[in-house]
N, CA, C and O of each residue as an XYZ file, in Angstrom:
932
protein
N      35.693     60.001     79.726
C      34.712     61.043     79.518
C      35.156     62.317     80.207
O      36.054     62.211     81.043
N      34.537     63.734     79.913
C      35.222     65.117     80.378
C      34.200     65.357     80.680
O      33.258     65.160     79.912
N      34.048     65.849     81.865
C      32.982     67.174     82.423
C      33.472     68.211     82.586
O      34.346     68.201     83.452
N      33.236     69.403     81.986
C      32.773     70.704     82.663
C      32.434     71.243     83.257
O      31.353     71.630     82.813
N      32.699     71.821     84.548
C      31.728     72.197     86.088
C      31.818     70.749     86.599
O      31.118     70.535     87.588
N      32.487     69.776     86.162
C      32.488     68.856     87.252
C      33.153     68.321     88.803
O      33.204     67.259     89.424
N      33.632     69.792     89.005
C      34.061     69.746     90.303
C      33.373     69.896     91.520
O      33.787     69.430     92.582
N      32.231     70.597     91.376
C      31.094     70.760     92.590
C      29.789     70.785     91.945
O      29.814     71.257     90.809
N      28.317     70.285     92.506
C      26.994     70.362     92.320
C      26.566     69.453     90.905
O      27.023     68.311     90.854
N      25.959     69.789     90.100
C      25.325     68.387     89.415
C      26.232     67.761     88.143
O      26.034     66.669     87.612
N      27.527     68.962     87.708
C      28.679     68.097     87.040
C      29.126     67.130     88.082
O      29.028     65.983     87.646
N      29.718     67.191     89.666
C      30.614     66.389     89.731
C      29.479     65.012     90.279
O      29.895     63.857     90.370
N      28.021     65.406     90.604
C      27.060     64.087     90.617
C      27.512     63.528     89.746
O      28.112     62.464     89.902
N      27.305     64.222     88.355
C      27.193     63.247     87.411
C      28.528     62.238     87.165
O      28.534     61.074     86.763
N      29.650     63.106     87.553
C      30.555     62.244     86.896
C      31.506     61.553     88.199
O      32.550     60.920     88.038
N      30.937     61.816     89.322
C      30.997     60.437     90.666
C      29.977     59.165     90.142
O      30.115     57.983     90.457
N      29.175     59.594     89.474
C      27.838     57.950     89.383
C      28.890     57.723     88.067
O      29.500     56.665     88.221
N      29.213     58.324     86.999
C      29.759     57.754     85.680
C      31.066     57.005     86.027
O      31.371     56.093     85.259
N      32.133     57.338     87.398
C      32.874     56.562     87.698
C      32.700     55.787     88.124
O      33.495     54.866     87.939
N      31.645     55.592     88.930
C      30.794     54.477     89.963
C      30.583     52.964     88.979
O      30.515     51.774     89.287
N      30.537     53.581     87.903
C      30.192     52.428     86.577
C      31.159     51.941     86.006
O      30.968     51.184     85.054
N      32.472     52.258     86.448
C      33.835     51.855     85.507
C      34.201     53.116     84.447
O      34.972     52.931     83.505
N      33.481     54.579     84.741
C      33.918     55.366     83.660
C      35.280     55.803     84.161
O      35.342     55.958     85.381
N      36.854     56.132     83.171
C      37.182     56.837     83.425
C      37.071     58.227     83.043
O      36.936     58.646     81.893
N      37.157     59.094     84.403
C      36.228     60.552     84.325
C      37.077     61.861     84.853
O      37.358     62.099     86.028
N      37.440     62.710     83.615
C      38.155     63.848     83.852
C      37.416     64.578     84.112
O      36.351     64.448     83.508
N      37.533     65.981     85.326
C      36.510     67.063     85.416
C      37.158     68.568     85.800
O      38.050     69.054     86.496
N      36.395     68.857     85.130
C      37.104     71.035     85.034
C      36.569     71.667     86.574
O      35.835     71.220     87.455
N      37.328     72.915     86.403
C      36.813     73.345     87.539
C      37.474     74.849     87.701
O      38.534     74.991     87.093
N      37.121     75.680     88.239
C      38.017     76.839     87.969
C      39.265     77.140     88.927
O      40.143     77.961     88.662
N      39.209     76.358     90.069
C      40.433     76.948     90.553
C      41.597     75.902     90.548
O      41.360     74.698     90.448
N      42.717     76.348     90.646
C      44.081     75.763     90.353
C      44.062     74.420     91.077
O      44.450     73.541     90.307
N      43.783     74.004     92.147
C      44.076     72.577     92.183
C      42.800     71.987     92.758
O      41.978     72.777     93.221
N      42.489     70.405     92.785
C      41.883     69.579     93.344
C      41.514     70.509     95.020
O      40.590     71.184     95.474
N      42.533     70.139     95.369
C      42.736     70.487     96.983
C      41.853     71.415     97.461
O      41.286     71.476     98.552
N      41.793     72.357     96.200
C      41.313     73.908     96.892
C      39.617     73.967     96.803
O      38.909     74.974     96.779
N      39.195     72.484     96.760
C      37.460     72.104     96.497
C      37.431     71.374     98.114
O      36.354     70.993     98.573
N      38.325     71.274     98.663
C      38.043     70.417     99.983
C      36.972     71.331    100.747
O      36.902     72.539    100.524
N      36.348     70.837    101.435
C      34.964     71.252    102.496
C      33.931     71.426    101.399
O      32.874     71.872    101.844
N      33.933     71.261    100.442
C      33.268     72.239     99.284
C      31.848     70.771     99.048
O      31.745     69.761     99.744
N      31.004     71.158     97.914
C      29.905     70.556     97.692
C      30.219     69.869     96.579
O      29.606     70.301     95.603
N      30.928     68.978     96.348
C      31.880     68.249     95.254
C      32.637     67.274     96.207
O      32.882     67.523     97.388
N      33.099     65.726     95.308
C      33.622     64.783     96.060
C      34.431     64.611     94.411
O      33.935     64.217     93.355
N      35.837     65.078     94.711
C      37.002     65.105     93.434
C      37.399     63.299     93.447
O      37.947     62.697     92.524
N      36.997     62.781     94.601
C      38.036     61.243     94.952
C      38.085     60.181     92.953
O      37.252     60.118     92.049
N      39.138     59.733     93.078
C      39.193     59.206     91.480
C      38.903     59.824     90.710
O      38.848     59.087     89.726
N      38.601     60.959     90.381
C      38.404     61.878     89.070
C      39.784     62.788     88.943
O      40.445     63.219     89.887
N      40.005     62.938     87.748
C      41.619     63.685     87.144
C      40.868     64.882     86.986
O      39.769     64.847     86.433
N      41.407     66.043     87.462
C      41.154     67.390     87.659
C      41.728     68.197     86.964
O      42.879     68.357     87.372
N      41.406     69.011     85.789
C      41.890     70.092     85.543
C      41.232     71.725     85.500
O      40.178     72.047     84.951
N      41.808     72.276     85.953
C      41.831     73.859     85.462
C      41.503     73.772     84.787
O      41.864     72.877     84.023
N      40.118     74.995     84.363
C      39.723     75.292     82.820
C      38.195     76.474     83.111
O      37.085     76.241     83.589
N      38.809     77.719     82.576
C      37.815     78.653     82.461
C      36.805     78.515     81.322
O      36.709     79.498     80.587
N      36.139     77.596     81.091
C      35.226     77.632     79.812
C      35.035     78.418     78.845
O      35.146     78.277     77.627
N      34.527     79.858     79.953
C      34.577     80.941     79.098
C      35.703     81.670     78.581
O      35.439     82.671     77.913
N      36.998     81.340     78.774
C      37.849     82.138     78.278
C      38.483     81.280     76.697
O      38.804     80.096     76.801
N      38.600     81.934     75.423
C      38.052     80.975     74.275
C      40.091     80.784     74.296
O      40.143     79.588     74.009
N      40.922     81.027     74.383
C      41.847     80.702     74.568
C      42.289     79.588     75.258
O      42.841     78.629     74.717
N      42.040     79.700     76.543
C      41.915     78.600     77.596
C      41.454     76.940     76.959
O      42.003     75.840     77.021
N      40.052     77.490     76.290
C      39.369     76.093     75.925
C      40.215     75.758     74.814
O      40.252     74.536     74.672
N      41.113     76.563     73.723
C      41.428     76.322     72.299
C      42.579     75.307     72.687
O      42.742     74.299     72.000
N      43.455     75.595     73.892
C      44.353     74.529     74.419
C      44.159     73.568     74.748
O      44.942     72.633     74.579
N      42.788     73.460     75.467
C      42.576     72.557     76.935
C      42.779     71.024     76.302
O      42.028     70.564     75.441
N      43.662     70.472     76.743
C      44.004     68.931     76.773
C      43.546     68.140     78.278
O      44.260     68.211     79.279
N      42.025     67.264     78.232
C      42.481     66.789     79.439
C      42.918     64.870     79.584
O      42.299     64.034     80.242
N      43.786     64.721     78.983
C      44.674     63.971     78.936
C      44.186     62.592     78.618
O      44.809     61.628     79.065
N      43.154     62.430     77.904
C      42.207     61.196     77.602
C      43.023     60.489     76.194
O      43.609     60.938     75.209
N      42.672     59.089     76.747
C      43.319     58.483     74.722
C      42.313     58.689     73.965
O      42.429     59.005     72.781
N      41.020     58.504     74.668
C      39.534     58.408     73.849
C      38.578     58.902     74.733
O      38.573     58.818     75.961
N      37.327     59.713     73.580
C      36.553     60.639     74.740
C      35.134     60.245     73.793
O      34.826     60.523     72.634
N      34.412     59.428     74.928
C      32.923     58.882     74.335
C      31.986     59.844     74.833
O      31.005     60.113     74.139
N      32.251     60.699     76.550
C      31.351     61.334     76.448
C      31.223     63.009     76.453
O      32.369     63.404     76.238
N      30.636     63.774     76.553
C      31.426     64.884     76.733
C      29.961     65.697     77.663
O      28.820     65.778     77.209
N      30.338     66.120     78.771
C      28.856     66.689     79.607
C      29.443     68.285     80.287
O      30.173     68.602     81.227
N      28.781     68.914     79.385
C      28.965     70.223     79.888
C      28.506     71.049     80.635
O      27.793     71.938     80.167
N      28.760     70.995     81.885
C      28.076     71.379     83.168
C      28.237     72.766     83.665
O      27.321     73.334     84.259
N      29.614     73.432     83.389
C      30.027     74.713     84.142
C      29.072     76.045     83.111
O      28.669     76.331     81.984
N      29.130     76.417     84.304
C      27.562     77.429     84.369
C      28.152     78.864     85.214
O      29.042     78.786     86.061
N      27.351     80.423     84.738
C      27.805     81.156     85.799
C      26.776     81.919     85.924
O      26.287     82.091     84.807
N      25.926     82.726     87.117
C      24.774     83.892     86.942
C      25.610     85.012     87.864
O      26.601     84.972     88.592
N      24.931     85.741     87.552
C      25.429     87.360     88.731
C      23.738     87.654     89.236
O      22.576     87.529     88.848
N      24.355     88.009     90.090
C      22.879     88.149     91.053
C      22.684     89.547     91.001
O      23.259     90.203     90.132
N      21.450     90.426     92.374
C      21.628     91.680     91.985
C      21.822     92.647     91.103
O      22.589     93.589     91.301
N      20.905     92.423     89.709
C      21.032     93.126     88.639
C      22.316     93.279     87.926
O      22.444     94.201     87.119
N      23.207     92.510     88.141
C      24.531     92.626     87.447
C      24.558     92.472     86.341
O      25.536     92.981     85.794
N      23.630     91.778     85.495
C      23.089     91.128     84.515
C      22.908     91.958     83.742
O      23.526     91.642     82.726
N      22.292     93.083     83.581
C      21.604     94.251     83.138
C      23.059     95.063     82.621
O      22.815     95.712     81.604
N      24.447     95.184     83.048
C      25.368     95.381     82.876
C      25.504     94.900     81.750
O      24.860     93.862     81.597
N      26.241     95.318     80.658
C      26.712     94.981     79.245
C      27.959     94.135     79.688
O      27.671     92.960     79.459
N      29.084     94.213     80.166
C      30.121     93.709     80.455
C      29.948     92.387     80.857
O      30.505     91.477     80.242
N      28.696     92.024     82.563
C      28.677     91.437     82.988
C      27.552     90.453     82.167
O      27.612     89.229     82.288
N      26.674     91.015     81.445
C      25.716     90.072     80.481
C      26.808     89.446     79.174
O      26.415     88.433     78.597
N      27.825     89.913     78.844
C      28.753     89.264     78.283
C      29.382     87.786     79.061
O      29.228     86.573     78.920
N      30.034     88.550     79.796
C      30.802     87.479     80.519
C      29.744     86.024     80.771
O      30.083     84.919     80.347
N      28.802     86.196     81.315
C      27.655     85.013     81.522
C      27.746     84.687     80.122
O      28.260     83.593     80.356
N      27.707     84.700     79.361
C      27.041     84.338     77.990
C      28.440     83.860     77.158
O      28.284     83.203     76.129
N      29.913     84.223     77.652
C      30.663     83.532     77.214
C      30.911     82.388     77.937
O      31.374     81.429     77.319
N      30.667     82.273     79.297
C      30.937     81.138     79.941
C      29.675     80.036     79.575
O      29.995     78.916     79.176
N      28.441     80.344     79.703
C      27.087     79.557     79.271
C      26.611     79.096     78.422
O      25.804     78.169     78.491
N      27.250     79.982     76.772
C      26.771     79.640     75.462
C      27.741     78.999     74.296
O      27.749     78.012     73.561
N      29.040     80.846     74.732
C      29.879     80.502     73.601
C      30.938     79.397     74.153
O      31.503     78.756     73.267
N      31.236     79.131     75.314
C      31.981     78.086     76.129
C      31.395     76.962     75.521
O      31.990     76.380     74.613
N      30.362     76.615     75.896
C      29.755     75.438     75.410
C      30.070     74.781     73.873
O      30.567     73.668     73.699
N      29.749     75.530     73.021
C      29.865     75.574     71.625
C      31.334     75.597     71.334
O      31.753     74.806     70.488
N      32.060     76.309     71.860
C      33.702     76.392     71.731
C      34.268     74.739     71.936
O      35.046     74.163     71.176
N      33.728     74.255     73.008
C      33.757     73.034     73.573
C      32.870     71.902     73.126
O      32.992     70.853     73.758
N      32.236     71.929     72.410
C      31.703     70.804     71.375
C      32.519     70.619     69.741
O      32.568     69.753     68.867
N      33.059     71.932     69.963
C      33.915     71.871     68.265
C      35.401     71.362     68.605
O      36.163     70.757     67.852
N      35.660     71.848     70.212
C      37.286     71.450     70.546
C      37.182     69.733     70.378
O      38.149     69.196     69.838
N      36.263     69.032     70.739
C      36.359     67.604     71.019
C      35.414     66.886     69.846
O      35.273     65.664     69.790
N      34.795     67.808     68.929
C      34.381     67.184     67.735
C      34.835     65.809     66.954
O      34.129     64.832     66.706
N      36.045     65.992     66.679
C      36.945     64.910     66.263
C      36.643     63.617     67.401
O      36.145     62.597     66.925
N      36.865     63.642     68.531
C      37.397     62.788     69.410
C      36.283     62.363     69.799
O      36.236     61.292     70.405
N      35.004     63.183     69.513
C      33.119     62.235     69.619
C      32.940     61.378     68.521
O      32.470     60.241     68.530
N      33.479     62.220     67.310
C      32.768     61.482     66.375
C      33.865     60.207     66.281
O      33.501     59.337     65.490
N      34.987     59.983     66.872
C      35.905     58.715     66.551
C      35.088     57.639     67.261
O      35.169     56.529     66.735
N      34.163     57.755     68.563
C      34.047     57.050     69.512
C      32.127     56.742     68.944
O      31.379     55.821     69.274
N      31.792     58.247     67.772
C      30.327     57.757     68.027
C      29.639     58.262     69.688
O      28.994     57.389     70.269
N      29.794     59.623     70.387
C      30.180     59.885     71.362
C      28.645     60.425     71.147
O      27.839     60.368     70.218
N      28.644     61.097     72.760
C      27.503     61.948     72.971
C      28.045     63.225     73.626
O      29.044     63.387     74.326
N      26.981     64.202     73.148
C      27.300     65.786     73.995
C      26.494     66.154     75.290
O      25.518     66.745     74.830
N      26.383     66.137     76.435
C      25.313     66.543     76.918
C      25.102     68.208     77.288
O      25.929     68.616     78.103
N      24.497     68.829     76.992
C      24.595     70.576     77.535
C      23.511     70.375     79.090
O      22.399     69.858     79.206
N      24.539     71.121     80.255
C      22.687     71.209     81.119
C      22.389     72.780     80.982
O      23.178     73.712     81.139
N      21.381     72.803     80.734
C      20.515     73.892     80.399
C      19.697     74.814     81.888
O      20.153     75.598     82.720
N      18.456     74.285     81.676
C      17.756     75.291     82.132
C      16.314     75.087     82.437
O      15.847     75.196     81.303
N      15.329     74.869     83.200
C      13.666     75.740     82.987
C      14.009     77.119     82.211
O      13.165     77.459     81.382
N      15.368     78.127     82.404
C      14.915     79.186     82.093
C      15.439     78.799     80.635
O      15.231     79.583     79.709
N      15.940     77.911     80.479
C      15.871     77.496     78.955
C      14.725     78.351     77.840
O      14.991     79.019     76.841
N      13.443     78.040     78.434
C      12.042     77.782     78.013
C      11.569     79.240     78.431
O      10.575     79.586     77.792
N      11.937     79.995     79.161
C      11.298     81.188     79.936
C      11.964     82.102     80.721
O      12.973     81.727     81.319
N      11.477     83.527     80.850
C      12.969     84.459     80.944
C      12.475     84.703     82.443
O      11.318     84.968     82.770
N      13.657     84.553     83.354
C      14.118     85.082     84.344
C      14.240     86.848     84.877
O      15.208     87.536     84.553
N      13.169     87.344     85.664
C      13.263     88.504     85.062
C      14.632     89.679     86.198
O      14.815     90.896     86.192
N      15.260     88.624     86.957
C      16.578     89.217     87.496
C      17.478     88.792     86.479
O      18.288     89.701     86.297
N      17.676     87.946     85.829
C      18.933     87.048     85.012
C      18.665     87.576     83.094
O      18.639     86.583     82.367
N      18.559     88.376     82.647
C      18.665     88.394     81.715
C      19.915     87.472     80.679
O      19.472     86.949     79.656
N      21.571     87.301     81.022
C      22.390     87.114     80.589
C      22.487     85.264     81.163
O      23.267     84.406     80.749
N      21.623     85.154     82.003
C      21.295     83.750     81.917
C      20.444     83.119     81.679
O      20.590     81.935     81.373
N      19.024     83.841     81.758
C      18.447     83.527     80.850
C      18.301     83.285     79.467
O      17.543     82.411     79.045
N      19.089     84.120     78.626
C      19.534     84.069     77.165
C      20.509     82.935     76.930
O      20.320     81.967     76.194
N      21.349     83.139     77.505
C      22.660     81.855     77.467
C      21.645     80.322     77.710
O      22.128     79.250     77.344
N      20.603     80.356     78.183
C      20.198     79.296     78.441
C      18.985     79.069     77.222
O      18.753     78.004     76.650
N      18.480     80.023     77.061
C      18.110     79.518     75.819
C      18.556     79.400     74.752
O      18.070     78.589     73.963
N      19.732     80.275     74.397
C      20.559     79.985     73.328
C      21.471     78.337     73.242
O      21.783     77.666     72.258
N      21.661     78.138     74.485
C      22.350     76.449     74.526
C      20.533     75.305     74.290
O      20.713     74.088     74.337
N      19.218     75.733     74.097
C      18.354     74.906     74.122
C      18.583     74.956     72.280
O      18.865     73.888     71.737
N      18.478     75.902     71.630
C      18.392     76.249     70.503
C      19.682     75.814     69.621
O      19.693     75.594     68.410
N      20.844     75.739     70.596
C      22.181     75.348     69.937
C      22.656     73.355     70.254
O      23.517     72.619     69.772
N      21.806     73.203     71.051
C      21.229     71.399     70.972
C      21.169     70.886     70.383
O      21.809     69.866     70.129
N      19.728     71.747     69.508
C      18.590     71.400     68.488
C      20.151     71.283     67.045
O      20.600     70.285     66.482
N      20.583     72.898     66.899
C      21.597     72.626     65.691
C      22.698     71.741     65.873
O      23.225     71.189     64.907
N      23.028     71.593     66.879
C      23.907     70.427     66.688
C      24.031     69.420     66.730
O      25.031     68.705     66.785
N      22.238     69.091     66.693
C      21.931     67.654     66.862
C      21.875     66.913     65.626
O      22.065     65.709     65.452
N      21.491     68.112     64.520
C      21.075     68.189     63.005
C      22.523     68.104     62.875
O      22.632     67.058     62.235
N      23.720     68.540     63.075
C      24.929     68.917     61.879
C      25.539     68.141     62.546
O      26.712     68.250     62.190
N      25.413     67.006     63.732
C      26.675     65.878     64.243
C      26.348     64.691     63.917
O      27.075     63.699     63.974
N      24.711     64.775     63.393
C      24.254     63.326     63.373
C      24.730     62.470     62.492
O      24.502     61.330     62.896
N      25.358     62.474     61.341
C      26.071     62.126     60.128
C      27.464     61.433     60.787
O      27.950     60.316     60.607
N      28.051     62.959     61.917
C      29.279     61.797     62.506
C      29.053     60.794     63.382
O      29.898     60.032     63.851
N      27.632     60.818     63.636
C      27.359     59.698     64.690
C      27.470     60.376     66.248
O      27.656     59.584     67.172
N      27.376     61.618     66.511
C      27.647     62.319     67.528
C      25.453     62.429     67.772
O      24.494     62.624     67.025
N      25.684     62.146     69.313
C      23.740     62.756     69.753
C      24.537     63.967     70.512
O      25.647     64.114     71.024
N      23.436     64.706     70.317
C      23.764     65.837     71.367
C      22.247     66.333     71.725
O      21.263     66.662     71.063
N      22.621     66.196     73.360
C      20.611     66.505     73.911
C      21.409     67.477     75.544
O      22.530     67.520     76.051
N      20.155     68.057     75.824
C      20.225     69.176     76.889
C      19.453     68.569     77.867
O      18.485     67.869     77.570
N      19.870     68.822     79.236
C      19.340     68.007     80.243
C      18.498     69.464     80.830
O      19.040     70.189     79.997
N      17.672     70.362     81.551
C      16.970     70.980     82.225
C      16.617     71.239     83.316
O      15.502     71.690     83.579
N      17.698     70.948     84.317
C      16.709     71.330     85.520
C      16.072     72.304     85.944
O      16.096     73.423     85.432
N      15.173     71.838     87.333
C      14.678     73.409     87.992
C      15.697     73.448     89.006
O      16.801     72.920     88.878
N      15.295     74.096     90.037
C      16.208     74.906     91.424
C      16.515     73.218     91.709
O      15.754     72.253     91.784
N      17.897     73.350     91.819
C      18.872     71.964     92.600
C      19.840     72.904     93.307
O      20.321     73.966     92.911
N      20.007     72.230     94.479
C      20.628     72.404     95.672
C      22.284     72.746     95.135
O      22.949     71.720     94.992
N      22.873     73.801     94.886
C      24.438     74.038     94.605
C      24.866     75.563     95.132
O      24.260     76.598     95.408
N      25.827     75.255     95.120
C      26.681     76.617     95.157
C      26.239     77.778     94.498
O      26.509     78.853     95.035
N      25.435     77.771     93.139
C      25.217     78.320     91.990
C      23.550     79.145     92.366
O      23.124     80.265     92.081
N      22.920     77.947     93.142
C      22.182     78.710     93.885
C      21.239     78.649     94.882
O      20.010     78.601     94.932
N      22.433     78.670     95.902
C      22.656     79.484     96.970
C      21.870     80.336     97.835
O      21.546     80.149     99.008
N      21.579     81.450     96.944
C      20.967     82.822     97.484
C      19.594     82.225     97.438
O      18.836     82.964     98.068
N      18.899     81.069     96.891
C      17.685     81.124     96.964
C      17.230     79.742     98.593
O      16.338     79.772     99.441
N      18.315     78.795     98.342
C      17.871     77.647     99.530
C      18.403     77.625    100.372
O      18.278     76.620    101.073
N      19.607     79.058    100.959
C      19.735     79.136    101.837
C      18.907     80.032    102.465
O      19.347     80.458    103.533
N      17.805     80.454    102.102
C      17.132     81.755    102.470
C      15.559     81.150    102.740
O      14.738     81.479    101.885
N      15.123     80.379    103.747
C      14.410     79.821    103.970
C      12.694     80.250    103.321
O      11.767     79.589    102.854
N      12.877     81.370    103.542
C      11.242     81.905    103.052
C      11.736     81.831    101.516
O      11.112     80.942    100.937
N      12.233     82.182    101.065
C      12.536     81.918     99.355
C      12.207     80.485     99.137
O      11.324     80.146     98.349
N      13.096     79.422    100.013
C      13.532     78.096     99.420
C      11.932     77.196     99.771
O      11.626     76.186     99.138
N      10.787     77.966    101.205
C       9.345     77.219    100.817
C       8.606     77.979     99.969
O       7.514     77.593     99.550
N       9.185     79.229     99.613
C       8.115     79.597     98.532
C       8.326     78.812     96.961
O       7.519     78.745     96.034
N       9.436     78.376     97.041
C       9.711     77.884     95.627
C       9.146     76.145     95.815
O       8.435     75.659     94.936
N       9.481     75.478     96.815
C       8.942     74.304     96.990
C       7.324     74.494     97.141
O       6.701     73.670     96.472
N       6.828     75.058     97.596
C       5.108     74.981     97.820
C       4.648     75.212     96.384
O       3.445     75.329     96.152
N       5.625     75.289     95.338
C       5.191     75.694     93.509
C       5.772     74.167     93.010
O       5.518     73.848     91.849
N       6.416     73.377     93.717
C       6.713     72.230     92.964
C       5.920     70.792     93.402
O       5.870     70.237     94.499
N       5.265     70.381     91.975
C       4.790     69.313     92.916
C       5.138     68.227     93.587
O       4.362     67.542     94.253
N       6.205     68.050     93.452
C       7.036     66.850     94.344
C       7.372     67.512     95.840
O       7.946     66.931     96.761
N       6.937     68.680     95.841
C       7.756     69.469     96.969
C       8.956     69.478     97.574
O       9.227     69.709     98.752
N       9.457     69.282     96.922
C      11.088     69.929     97.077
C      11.763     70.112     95.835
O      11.482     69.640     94.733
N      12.825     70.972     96.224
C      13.818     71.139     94.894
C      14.378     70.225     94.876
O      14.165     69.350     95.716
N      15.503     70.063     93.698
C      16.101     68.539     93.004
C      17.611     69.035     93.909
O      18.126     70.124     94.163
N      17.985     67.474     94.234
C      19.514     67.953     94.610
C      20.196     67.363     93.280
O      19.580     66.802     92.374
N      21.588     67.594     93.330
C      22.495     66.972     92.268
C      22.341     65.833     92.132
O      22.457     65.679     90.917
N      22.147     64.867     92.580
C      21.897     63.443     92.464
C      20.905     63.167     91.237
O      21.244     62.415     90.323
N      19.352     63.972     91.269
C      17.996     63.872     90.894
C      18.985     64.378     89.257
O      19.049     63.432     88.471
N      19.505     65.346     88.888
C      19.912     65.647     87.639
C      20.934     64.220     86.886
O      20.848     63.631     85.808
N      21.654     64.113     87.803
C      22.775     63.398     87.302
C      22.492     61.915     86.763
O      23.244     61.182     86.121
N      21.209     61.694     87.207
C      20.815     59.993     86.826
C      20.283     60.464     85.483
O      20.467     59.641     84.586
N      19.703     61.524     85.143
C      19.144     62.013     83.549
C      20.260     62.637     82.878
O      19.862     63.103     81.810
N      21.813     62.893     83.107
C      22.567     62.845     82.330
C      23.255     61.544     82.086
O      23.859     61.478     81.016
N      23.286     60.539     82.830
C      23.799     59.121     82.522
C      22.836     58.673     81.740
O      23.389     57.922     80.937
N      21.894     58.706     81.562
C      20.312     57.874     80.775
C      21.421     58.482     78.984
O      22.144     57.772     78.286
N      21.161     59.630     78.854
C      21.436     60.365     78.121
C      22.587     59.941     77.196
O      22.531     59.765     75.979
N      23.591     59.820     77.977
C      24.972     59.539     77.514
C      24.651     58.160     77.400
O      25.404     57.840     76.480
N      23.908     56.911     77.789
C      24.296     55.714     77.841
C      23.342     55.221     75.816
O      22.575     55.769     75.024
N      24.095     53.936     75.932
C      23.020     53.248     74.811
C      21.864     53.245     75.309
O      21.175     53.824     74.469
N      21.160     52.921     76.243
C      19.433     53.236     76.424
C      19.243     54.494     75.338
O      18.244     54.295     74.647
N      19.730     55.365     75.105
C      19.208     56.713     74.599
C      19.916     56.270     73.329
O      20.824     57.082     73.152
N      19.920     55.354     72.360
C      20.956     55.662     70.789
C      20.566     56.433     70.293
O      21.232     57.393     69.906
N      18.904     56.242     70.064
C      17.935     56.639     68.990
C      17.645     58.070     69.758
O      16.638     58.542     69.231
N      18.158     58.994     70.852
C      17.545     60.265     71.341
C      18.652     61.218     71.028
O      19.691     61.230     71.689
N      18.432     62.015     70.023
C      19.386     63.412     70.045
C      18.394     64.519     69.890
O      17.217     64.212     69.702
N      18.896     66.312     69.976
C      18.259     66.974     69.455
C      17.102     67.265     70.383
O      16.258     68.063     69.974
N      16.944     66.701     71.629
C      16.116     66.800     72.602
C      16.446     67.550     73.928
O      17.588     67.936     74.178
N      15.496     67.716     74.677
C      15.590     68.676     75.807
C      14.856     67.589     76.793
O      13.711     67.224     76.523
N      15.640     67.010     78.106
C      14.794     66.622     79.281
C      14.826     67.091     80.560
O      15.725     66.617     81.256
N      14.154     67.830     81.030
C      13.440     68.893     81.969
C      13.265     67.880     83.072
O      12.694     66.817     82.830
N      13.705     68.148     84.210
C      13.946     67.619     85.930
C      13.784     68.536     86.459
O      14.683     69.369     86.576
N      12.136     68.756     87.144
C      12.056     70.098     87.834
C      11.236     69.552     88.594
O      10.571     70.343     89.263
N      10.975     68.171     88.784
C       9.786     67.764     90.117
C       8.486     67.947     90.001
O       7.588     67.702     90.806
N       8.439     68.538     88.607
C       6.541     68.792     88.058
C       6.661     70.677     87.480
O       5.855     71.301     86.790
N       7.477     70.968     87.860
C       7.012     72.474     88.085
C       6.712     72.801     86.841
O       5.532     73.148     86.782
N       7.222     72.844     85.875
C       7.080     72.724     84.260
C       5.616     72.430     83.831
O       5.044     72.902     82.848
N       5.182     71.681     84.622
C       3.817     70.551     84.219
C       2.703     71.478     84.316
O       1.555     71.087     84.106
């Protein structure tokens, strides 16, 4: 199986528990080697590592990551700009090639190699999937455009035997973001809104992308499942 963003936060959860099970599990990541994730919020141990900018459509048109057979495919790598960067034309691009058209670039690169296996896609999405972010415009859109691009490719793979469903979280503990749970008055104002009271760490996502990918789910494509601790509710 290949992850995307599976070098740190709820790609490489997911695809430490998918090895944990006997998967073998390749995972992307943006910088040049394994090594250069050490101290980092990611555990690379038994997973084959490659380089791979998602968003760059060249990059992905090559990307081989060295599998005989690929049953699952979980697309995790994600990017936001903080501080109104978003609002930028350039920089609302760039998010939206790494978040949307990455994604989609990367369900058609491994098309063949799902439908040989009868495979699954997973996209992780968003709450802002569902609702706009009013600092994040260019991630907010990218995130609803991957809820909406689920739905179509749940309709046009089902024939090859491909499910493809979007996983949702709310605020989980990553690198990605950062600016909100390291910032203590931010990170209880956002927990005193959830009813489980606390945010999700990578772990809480990654058991609803294995559900997903496994036979428990044959009969589920074309769906969206939301891990936000209630907040949604």
């Amino acid at each position: 199986m290949l992850v995307t963003g599976g070098s740190t936060g709820i790609g490489n959860a997911a695809a430490q528990i998918f090895r944990s099970i006997g998967a073998k599990v390749a995972v992307t990541g943006t910088r040049a080697t394994a090594a250069e994730y050490a101290g980092s919020d990611g555990d690379l141990t038994g997973l084959a590592y490659h380089q791979l900018d998602q968003g760059d459509a060249t990059a992905v048109s090559t990307f081989d990551p060295g599998l005989a057979t690929l049953d699952v495919l979980v697309v995790a790598g994600a990017k936001v700009a903080y501080r109104r960067r978003e609002f930028e034309i350039e920089t609302f691009a760039d998010v939206l090639a790494t978040n949307l058209t990455g994604p989609m670039q990367l369900a058609m690169r491994f098309r063949g190699a799902l439908a040989a296996t009868k495979g699954a896609i997973i996209f992780i999405g968003s709450v802002a999937s569902f609702r706009g972010t009013i600092g994040q415009p260019a991630y907010s859109a990218s995130k609803g455009g991957l809820l909406t691009l689920t739905m179509t490719l749940a309709q046009a793979l089902a024939r090859e035997g491909i499910r493809v469903n979007l996983v949702a979280p709310g605020l989980v503990r990553s690198k990605l973001t950062a600016v909100t749970w390291q910032d203590p008055e931010r990170l209880a104002a956002t927990e005193s809104r959830v009813p489980l009271g606390r945010i999700g760490e990578p772990d809480d996502i990654a058991g609803a992308i294995v559900f997903l990918a496994s036979p428990l789910a044959a009969y589920i494509t074309g769906t969206s499942l939301i891990v936000d601790g209630g907040l949604s509710a």
